[in-house]
C-alpha positions as CSV (number, residue, x, y, z in Angstrom):
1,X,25.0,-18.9,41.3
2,X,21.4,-19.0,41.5
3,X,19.9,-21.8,40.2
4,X,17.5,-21.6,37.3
5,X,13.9,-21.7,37.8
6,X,12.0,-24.3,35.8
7,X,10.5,-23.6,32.5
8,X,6.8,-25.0,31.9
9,X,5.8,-26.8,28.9
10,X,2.5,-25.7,28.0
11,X,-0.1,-28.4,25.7
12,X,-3.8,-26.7,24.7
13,X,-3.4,-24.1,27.1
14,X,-2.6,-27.1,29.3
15,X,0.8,-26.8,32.0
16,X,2.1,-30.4,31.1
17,X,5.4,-30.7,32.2
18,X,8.3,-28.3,34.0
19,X,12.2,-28.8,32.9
20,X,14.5,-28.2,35.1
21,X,18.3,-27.4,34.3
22,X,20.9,-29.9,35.4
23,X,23.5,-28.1,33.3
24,X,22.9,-25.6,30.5
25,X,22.9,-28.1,27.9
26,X,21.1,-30.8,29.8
27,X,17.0,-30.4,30.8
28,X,15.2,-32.6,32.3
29,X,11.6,-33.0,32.0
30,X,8.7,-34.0,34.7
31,X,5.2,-34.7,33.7
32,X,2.8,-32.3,36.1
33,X,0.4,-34.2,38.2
34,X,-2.7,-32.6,35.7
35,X,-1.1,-34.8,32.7
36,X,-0.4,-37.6,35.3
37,X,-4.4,-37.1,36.1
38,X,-5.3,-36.9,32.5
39,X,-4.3,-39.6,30.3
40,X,-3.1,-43.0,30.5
41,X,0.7,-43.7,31.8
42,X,3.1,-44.0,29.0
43,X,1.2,-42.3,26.5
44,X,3.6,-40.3,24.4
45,X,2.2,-37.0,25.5
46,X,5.6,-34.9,24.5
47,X,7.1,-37.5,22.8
48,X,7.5,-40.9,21.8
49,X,10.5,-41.0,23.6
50,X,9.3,-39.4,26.9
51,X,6.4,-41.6,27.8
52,X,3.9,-40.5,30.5
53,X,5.2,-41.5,33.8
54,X,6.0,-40.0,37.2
55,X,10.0,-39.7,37.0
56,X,11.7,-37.6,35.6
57,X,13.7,-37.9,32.4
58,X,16.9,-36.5,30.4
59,X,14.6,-34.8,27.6
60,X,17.6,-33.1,26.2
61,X,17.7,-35.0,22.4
62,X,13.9,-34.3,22.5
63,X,14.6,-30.1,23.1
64,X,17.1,-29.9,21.1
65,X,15.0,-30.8,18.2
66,X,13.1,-27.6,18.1
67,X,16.0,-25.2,18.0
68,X,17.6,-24.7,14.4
69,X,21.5,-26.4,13.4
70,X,24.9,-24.4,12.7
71,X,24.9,-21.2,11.7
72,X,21.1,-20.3,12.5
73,X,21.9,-21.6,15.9
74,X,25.1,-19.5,16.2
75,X,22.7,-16.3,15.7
76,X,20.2,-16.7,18.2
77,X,22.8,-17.8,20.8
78,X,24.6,-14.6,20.1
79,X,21.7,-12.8,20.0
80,X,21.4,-13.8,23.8
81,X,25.1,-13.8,24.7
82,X,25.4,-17.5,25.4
83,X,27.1,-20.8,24.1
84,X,25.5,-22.8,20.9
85,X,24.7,-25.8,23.5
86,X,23.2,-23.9,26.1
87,X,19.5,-25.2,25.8
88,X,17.9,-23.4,28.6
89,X,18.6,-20.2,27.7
90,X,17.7,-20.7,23.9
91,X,14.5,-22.1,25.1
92,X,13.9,-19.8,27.5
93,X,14.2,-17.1,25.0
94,X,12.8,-18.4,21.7
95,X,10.4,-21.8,22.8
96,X,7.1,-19.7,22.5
97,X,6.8,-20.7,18.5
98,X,8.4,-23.9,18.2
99,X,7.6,-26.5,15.7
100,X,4.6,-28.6,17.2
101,X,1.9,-27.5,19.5
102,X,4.5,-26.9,22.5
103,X,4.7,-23.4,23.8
104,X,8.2,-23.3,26.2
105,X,8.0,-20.4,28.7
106,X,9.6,-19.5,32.4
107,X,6.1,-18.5,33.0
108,X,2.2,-18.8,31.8
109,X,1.9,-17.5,28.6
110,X,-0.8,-15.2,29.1
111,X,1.2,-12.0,30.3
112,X,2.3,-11.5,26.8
113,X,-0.2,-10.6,23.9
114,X,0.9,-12.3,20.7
115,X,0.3,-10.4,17.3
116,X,1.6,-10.4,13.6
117,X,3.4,-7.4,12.6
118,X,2.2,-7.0,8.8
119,X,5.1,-6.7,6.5
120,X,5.1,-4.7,3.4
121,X,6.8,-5.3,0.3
122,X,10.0,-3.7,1.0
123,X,9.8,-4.9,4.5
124,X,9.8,-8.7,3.1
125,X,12.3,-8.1,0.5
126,X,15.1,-6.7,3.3
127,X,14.1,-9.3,5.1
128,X,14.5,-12.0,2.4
129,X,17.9,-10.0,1.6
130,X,19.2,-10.2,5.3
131,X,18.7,-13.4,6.0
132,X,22.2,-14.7,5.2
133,X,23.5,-12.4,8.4
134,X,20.1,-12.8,10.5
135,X,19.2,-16.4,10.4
136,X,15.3,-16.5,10.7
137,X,15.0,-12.8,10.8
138,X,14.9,-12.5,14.7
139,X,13.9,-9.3,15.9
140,X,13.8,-8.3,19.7
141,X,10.1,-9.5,19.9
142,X,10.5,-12.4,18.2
143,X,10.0,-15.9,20.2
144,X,10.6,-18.7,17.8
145,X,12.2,-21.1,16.6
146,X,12.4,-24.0,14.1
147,X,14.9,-27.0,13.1
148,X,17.4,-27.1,9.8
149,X,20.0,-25.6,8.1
150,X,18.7,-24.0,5.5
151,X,17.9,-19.9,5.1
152,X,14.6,-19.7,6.1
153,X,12.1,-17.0,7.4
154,X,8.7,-17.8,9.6
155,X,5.6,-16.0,8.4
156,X,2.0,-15.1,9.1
157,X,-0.8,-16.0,6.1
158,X,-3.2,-12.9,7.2
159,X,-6.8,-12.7,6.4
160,X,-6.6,-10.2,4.1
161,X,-4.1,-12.0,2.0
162,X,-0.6,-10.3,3.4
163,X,2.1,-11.7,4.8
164,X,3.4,-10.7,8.7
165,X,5.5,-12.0,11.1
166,X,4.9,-13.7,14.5
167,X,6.1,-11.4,17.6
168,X,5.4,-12.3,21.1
169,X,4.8,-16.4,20.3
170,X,2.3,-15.9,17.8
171,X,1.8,-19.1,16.1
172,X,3.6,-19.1,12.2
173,X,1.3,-20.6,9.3
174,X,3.9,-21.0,7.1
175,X,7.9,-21.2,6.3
176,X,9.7,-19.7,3.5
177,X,12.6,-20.8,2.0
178,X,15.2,-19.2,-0.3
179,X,16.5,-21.2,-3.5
180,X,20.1,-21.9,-3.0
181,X,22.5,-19.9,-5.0
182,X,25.0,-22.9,-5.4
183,X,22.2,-25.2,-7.0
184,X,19.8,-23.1,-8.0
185,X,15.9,-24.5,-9.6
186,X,16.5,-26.4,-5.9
187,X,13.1,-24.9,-4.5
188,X,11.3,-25.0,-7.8
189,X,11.7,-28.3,-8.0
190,X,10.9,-29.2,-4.3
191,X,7.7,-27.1,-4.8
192,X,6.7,-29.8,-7.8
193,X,7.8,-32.6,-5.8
194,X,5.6,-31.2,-2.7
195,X,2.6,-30.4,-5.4
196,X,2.9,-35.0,-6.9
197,X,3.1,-35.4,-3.5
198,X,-0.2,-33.6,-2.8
199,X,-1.8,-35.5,-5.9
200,X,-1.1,-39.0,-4.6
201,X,-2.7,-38.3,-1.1
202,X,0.4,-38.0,0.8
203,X,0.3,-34.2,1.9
204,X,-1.9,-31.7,2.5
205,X,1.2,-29.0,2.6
206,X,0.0,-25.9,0.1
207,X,3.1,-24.4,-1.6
208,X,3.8,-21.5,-4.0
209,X,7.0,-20.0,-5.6
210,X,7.2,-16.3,-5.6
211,X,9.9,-13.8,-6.3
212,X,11.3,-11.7,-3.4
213,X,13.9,-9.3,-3.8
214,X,14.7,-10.8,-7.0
215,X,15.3,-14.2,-5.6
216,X,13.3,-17.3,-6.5
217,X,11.1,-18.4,-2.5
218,X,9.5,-21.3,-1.9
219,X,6.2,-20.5,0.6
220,X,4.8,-23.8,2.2
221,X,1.8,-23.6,4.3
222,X,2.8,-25.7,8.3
223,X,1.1,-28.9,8.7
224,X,1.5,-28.5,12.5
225,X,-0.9,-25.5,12.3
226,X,-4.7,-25.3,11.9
227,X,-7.3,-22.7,11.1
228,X,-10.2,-21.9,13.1
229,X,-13.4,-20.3,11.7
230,X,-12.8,-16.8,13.3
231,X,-9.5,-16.7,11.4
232,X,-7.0,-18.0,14.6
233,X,-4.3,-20.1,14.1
234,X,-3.9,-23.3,16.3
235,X,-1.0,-25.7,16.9
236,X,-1.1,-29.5,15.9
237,X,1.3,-31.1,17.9
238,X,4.3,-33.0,16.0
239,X,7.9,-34.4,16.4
240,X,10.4,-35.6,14.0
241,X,12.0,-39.6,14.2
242,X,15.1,-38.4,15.9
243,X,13.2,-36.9,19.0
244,X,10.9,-39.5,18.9
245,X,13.7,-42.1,19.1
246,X,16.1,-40.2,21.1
247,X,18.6,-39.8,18.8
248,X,21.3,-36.9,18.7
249,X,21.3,-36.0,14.7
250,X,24.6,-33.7,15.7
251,X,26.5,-37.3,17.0
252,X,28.9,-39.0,14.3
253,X,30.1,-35.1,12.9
254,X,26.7,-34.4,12.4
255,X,25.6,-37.8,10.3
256,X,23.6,-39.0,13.3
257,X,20.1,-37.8,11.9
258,X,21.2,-41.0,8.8
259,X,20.8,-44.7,9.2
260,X,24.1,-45.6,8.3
261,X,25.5,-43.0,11.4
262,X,23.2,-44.4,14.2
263,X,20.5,-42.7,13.4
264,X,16.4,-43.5,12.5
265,X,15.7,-46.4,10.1
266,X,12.6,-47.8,9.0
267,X,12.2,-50.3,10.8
268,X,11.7,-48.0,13.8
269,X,9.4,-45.7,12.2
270,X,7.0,-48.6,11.5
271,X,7.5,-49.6,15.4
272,X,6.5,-46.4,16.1
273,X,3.1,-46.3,14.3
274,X,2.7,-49.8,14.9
275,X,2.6,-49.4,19.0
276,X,1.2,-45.7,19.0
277,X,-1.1,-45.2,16.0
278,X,-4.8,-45.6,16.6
279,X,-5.0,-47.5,12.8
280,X,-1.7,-49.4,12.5
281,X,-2.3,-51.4,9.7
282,X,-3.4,-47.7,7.6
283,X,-0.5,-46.2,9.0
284,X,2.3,-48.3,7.6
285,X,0.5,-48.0,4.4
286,X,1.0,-44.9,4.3
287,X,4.7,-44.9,5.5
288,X,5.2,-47.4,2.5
289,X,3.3,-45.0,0.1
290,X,5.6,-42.2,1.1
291,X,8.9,-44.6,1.1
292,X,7.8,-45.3,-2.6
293,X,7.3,-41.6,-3.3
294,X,10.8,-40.8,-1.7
295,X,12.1,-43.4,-3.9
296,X,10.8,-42.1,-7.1
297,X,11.5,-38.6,-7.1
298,X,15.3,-39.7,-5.7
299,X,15.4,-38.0,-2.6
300,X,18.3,-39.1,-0.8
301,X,18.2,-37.1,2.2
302,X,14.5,-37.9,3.7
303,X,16.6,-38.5,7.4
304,X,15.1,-38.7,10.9
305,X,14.9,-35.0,10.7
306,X,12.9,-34.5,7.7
307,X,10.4,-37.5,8.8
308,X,8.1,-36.2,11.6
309,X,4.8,-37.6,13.2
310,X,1.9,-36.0,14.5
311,X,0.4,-36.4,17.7
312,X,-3.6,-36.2,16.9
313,X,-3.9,-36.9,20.8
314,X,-1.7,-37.1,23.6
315,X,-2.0,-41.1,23.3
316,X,-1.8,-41.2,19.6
317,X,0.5,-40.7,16.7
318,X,0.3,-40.7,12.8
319,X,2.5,-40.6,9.9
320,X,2.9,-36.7,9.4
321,X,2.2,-35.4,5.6
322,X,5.7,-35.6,3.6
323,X,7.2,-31.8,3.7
324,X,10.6,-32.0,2.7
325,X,10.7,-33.5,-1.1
326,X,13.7,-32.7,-2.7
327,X,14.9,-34.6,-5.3
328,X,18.5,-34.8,-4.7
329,X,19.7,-37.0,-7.5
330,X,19.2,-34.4,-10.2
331,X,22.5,-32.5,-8.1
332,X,25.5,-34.3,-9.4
333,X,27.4,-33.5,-6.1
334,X,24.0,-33.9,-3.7
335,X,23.4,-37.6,-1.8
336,X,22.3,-41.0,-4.0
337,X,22.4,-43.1,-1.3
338,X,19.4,-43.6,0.7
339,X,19.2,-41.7,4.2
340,X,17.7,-44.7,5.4
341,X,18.0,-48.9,4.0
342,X,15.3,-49.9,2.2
343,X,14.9,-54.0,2.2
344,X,18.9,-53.8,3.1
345,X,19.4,-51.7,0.0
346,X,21.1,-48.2,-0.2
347,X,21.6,-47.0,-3.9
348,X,18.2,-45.7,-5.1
349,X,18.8,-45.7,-8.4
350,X,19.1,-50.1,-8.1
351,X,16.1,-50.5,-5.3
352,X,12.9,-52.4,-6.6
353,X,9.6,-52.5,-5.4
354,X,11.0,-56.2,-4.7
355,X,12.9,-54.2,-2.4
356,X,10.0,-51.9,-1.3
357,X,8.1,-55.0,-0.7
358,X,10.5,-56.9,1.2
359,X,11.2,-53.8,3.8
360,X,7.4,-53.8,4.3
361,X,7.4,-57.6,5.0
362,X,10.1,-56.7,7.6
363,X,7.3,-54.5,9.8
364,X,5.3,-57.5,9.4
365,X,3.2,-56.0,7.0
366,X,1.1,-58.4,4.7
367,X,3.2,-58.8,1.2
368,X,0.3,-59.0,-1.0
369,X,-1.2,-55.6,0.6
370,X,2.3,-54.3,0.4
371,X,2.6,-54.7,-3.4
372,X,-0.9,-53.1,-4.0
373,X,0.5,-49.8,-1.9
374,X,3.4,-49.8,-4.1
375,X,2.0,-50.2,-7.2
376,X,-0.9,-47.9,-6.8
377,X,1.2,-45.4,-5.7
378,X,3.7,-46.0,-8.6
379,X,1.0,-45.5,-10.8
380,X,-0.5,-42.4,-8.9
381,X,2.6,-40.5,-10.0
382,X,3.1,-41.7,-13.4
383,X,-0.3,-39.7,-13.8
384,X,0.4,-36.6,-11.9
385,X,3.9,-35.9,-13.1
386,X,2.3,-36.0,-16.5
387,X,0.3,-33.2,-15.4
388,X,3.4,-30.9,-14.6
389,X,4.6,-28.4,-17.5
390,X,6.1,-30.1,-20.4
391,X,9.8,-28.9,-20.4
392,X,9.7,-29.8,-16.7
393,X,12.7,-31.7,-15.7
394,X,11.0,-32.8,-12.6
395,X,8.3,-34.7,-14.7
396,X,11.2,-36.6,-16.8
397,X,12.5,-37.8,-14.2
398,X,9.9,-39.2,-11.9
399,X,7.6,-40.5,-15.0
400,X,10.9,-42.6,-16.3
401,X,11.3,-43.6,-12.5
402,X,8.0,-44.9,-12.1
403,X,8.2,-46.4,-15.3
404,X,10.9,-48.3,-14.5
405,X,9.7,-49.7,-10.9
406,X,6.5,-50.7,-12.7
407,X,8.3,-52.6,-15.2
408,X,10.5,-54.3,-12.3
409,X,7.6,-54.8,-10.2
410,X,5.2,-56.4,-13.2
């Protein structure tokens, strides 16, 4: 059998690295010599967990974190005829569009001319309808791909207002989402969460809630994408904690992306930004400003895969803005224990800003300046959930939350 010829990693238009296939489900990566050239050794110019050097490294974790999880992954394999696990191929086929500023290809990716294919209304709403059977809605021109579990469809904000989708490696702008029959008000209230979040400074995602084929969608605009004057769409480069910390969030039955499995804690994130971020002390503020948040509108399920950073340069990184805000606790048979410790504590419902405090002190972040950050941001929300409709359950809940840290905190 022939062996299979290396797939280039492309950065800004930039060939960065080649990965090479030691088994299917097993890639290696190799920095080129022009990134070698171009920025300083171990700068976490893929990742934080494939530092700039000369050797090669098993980049497989890191990969595997831009193709989607269960039954989404079962579609595109059998769209291509080949097993769940067999990363070169997947990449191969779908890594033009992936999340981050990476663009995957067995060659350059100028042969190809990427474009949106404008939906209309009926288009979008069979699309929204089939995507149950066809995860993503892949179509034989499409090249992308993105992480989770959940239904969800990648789409193009066009000038003029309409919605397409990305064919050839166009670059997305933004990712809908279907409310989940079994809990359903779930996206509704993850679009409020995302709008307090955008009120207290810790996102700049814009989201909307439409109806589609008579179902209730949640629209959110990518961080990890930019718009140029002319009207292009560029790619911001990002990675979520378990590719930047190498961990597999399929080990331990599929528990590994959660503290308590092995996978990302706190801690680590802070080490992260604390050794890579061009503002350190800034940047754990604002990983304690979003802990708090998480904590307030009881989301128990913000894992290593649903906390990413963004790589601003090749030698920098940054707390990304929060994008995954659900607020599980109001889901009798969803999480209530913390995806990840905070100040040794799981339950949210009993963690104090004590506790918020203390986890802070941990990073060896000042306690006095940690306390302000929790506080302000505390107080931040009390105001903006005031602002949401009046019978919202959403606003209930996080004003009587942040009451009650307040209180504790005082």
């Amino acid at each position: 059998m022939a062996k299979p010829e290396p797939l280039g990693v492309w950065l800004d238009d930039l060939l960065v690295a080649e990965l090479t296939a030691r088994r299917p489900w097993q890639l290696h990566c190799a920095y080129t010599e022009s990134a070698l050239e171009r920025w300083d050794g171990l700068s976490p110019v893929l990742s934080c967990s494939l530092p700039l050097q000369s050797r090669s490294m098993d980049a497989s974790v890191f990969l595997d974190g831009l193709l989607p999880e269960g039954r989404h992954r079962q579609a595109l394999s059998s769209e291509l005829k080949v097993a769940v696990n067999n990363l070169y191929e997947l990449l191969r086929r779908f890594g033009r569009d992936v999340a981050g500023a990476l663009v995957i290809a067995a060659e350059e990716p100028a042969p190809r001319t990427p474009e949106v294919v404008p939906y209309t209304q009926q288009s979008l709403e069979q699309e929204v309808l089939n995507l149950p059977e066809r995860p993503l809605a892949i179509h034989d021109d499409s090249e992308l791909s993105i992480a989770g579990l959940q239904d969800k469809l990648l789409l193009v904000r066009m000038q003029d207002g309409r919605w397409g989708r990305p064919a050839h490696g166009y670059p997305s702008t933004h990712i809908l989402k279907v409310d989940d029959p079994r809990r359903p008000g779930l996206v509704e209230a993850e679009a409020e969460c995302l709008r307090l979040a955008a009120r207290a400074g810790l996102t700049s995602v814009e989201v909307e809630i439409d109806k589609i084929a008579e179902q209730s969608c949640l629209l959110v605009s990518r961080f990890d994408r930019r718009w140029a004057a002319d009207g292009s769409v560029g790619r911001i480069h990002q990675e979520d904690l378990c590719q930047a910390l190498a961990r597999d969030p399929n080990a331990a039955r599929g528990r590994g992306r959660y503290e308590d499995a092995g996978g990302p804690s706190l801690l680590e994130a802070a080490g992260l930004l604390d050794r890579y971020a061009s503002k350190p002390q800034e940047q754990l503020d604002q990983l304690l400003a979003a802990v708090t948040f998480t904590l307030l509108i009881g989301n128990a399920d913000a894992h290593g895969k649903n906390v990413a950073l963004l790589h601003p340069t090749a030698d920098a990184v940054e707390l990304a803005p929060l994008y995954d805000t659900v607020p599980t606790v109001l889901w009798p048979r969803l999480r209530t224990r913390a995806a990840m410790s905070i100040g040794g504590r799981w339950e949210l419902d009993s963690i104090t800003a004590e506790d918020l405090v203390r986890e802070a002190v941990s990073w060896r972040h000042d306690p006095v300046r940690a306390l302000r950050v929790v506080t302000d941001t505390a107080e931040r929300l009390h105001v903006a959930a005031a602002e949401l409709r009046a019978d919202s359950t959403v606003r209930r809940h996080v004003t009587g939350r942040a009451e009650r840290l307040l209180a504790r905190g005082s």
